[in-house]
KOLTIKOL-488903 format. One line per field, with one value per residue: chain; residue number from 1; x, y negated, z of N, C-alpha, C in turn. Coordinates in steps of 0.05 Angstrom, whole numbers, plus 5000, padded with zeros to 4 digits. Layout:
BEGIN
c: c(A ...) .
k: c(NUM ...) .
n.X: c(X ...) .
n.Y: c(Y ...) .
n.Z: c(Z ...) .
ca.X: c(X ...) .
ca.Y: c(Y ...) .
ca.Z: c(Z ...) .
c.X: c(X ...) .
c.Y: c(Y ...) .
c.Z: c(Z ...) .
***
This chain:
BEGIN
c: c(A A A A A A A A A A A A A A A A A A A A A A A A A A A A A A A A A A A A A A A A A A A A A A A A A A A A A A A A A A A A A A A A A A A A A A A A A A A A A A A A A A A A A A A A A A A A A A A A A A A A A A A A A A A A A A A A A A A A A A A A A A A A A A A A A A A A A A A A A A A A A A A A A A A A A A A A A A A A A A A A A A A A A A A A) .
k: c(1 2 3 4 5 6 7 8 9 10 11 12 13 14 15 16 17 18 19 20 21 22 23 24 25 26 27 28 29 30 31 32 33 34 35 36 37 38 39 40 41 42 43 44 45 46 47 48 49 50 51 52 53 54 55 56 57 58 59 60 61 62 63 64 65 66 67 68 69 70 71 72 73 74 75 76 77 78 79 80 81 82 83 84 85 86 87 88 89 90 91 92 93 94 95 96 97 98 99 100 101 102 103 104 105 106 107 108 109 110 111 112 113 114 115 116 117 118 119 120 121 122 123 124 125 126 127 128 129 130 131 132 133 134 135 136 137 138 139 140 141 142 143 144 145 146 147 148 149 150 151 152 153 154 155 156 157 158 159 160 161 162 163 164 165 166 167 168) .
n.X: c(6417 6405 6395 6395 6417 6476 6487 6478 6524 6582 6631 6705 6732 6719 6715 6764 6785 6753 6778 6834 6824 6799 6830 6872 6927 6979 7017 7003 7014 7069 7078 7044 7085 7122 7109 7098 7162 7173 7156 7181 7229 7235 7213 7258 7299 7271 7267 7321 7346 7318 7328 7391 7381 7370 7409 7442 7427 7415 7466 7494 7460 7484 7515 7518 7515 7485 7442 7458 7422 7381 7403 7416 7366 7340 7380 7366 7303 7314 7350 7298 7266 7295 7290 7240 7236 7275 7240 7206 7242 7242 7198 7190 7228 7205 7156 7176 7207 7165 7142 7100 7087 7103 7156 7209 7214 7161 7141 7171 7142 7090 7086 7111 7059 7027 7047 7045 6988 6975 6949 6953 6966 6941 6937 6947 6925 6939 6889 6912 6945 6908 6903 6953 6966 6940 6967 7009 6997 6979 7027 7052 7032 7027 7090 7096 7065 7090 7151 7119 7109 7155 7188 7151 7167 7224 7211 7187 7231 7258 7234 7225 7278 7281 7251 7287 7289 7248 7176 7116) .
n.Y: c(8347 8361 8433 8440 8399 8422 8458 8441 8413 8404 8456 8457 8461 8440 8397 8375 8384 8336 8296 8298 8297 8253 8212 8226 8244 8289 8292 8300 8342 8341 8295 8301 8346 8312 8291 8330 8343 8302 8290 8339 8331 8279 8302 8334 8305 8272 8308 8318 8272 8264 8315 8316 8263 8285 8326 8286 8253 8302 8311 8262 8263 8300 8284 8246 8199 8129 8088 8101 8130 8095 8059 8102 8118 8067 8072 8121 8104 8054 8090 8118 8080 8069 8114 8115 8069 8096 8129 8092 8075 8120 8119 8085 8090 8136 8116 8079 8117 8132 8094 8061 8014 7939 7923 7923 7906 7885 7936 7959 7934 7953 8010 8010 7987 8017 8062 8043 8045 7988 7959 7912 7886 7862 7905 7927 7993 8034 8085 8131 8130 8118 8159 8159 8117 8140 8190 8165 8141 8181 8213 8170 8166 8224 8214 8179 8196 8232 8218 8185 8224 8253 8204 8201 8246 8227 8180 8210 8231 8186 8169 8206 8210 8169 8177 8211 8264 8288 8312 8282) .
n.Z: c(6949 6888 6859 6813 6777 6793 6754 6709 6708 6664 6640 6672 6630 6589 6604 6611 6558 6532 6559 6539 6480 6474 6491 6465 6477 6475 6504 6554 6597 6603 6635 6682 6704 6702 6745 6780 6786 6806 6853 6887 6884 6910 6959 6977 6981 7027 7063 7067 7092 7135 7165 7171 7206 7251 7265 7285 7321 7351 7361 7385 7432 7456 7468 7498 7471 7477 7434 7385 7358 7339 7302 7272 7250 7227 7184 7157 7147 7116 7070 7053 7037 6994 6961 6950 6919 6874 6857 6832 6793 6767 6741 6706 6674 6645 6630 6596 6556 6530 6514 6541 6550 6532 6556 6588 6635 6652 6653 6696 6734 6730 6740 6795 6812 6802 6835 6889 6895 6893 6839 6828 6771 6708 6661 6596 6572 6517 6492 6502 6545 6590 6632 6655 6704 6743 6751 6766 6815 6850 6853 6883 6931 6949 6959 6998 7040 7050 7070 7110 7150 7152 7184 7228 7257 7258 7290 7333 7362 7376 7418 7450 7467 7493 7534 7564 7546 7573 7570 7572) .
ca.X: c(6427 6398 6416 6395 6438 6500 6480 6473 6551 6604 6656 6736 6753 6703 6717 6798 6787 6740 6796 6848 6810 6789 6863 6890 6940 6974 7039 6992 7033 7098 7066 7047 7111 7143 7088 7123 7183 7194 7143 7193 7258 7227 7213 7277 7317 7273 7275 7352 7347 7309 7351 7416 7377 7357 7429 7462 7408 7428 7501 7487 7434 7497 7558 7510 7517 7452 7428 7471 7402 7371 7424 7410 7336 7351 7390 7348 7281 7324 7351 7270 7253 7308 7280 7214 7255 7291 7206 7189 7253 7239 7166 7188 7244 7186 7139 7195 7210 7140 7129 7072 7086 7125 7187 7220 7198 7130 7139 7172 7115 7072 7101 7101 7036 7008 7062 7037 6959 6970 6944 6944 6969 6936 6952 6921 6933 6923 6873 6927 6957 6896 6911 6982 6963 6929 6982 7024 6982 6984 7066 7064 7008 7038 7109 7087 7052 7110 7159 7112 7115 7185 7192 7135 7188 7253 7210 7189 7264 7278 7211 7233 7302 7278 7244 7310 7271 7220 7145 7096) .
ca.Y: c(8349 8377 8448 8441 8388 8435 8487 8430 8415 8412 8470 8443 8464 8425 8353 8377 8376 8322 8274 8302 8286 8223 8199 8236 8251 8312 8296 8309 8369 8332 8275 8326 8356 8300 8288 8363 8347 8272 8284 8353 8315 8260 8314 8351 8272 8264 8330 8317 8246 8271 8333 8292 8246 8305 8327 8262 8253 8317 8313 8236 8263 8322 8274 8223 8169 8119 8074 8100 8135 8071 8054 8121 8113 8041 8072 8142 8081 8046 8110 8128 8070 8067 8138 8107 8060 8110 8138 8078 8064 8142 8128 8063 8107 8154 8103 8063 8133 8142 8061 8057 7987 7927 7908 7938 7885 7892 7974 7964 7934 7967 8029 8000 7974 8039 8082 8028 8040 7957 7952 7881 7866 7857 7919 7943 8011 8050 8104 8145 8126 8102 8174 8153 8110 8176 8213 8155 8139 8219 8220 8152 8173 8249 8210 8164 8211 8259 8193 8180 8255 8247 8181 8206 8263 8214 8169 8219 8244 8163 8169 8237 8210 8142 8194 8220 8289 8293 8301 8279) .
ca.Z: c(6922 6862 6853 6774 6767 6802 6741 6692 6695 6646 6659 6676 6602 6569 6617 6605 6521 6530 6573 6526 6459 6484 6500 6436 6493 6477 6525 6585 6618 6603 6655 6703 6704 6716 6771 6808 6794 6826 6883 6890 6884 6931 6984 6989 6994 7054 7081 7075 7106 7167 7167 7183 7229 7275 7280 7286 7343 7373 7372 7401 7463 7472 7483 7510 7464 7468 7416 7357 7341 7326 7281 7252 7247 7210 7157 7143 7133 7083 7039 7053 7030 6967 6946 6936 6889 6856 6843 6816 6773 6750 6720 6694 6655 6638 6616 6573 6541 6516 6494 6542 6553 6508 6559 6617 6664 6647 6653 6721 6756 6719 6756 6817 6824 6802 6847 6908 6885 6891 6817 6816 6754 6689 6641 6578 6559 6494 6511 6499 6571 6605 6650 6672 6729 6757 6761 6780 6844 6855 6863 6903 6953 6957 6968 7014 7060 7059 7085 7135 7170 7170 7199 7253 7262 7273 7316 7361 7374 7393 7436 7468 7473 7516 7561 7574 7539 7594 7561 7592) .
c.X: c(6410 6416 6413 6417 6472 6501 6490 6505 6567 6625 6685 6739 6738 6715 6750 6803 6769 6757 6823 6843 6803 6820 6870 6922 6953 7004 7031 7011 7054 7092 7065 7065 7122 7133 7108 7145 7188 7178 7172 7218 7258 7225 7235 7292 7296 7270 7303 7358 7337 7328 7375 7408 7370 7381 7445 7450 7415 7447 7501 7473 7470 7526 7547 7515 7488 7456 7443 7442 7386 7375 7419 7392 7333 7352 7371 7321 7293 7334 7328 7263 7273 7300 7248 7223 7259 7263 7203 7202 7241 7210 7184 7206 7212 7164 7154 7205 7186 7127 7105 7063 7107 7155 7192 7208 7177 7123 7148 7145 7096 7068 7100 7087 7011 7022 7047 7008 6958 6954 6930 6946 6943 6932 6939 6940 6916 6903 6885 6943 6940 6890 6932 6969 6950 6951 7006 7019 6986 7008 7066 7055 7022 7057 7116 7083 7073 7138 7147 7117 7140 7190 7178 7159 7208 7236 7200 7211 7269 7254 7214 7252 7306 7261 7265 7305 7261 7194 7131 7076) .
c.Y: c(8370 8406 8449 8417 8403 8447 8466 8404 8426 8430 8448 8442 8439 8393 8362 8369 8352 8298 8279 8295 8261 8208 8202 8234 8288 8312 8307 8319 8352 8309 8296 8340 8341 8293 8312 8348 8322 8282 8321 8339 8287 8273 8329 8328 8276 8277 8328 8297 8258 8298 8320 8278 8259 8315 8308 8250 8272 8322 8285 8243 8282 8307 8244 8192 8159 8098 8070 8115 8128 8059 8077 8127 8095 8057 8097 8122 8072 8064 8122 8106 8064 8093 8134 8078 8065 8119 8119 8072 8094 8139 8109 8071 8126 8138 8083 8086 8135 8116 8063 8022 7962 7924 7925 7929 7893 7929 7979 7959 7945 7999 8028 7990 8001 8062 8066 8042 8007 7957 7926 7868 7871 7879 7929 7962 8021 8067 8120 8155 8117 8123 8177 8145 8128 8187 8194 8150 8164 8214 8197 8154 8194 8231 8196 8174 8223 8243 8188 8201 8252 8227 8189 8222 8250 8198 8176 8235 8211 8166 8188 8228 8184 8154 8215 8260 8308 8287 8295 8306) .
c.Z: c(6907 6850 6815 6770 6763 6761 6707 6679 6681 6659 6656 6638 6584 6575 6603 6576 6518 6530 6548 6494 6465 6479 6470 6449 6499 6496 6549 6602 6619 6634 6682 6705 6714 6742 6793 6806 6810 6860 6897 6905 6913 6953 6993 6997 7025 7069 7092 7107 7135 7180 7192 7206 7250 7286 7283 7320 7367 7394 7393 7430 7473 7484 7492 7501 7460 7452 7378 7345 7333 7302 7257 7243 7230 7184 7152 7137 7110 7062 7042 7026 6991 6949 6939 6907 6859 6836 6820 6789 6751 6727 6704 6666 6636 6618 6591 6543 6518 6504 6500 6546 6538 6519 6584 6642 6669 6656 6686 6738 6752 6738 6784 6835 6828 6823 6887 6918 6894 6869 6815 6786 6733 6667 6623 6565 6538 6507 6511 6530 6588 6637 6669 6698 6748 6771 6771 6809 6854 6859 6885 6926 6966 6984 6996 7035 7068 7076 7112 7160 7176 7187 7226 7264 7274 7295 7338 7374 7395 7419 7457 7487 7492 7544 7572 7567 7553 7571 7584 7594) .
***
């Protein structure tokens, strides 16, 4: 690499008023905000969810009941998977507030595709919003990841707990 090129970059403030003038996007922060707060809100639900599933697990290994923690594995995946839902219905609120798109429909998948990173559909944004799907992919990726740790978490309690909680 070229260290004259390094030298011959724009500083953060300049690309920041550049992307912000460009858009004529002065909600920005309000976006990123809501970016903390859902991927926030998203991580304490499945801190909770795994929470519960660790002592429901416990109390289950201590009075020797087996395969209710299957059952309880089941249901913490599906309120996992309804809190990625709840994400998507939240942008779709977020993006209906701000009339980034004409119909709700249209605003859900919209939401969804960009909370996925699927982005199959079609969508044309003002340039005003052509930064959303950024920061929507950013909360669904975060949320995503942070689901998965937990789930690794509950299914190495059932994995522990079929080794009678002998490691190898």
């Amino acid at each position: 690499m070229n260290i004259e090129i390094l030298h011959s970059l724009e500083s953060f403030k300049t690309v920041y008023n550049q992307v912000v003038q460009e858009s004529g996007n002065s909600d920005i922060w309000i976006i990123a905000l809501a970016t903390a707060v859902t991927l926030a809100i998203h991580s304490f639900i499945v801190l909770a969810i795994a929470g519960v599933f660790h002592n429901l697990d416990k109390k289950m290994k201590d009075r020797h009941i087996y395969g209710g923690n299957f059952v309880a594995y089941f249901v913490a995946v599906m309120l996992i998977v309804l809190s990625h839902l709840l994400q998507i219905m939240t942008w779709t609120y977020i993006c209906l507030a701000f009339e980034v798109l004409p119909d709700s429909a249209k605003t859900f998948f919209f939401a969804g595709e960009m909370y996925t990173t699927v982005g199959y559909g079609n969508y044309h944004l003002s340039n005003k919003w052509e930064i959303l799907p950024i920061f929507i992919a950013f909360t669904g990726l975060f949320a995503v990841s942070t689901s998965g740790a937990a789930l690794y978490s509950m299914m190495g309690a059932l994995v522990d707990r079929g080794n009678n909680g002998n490691k190898p």
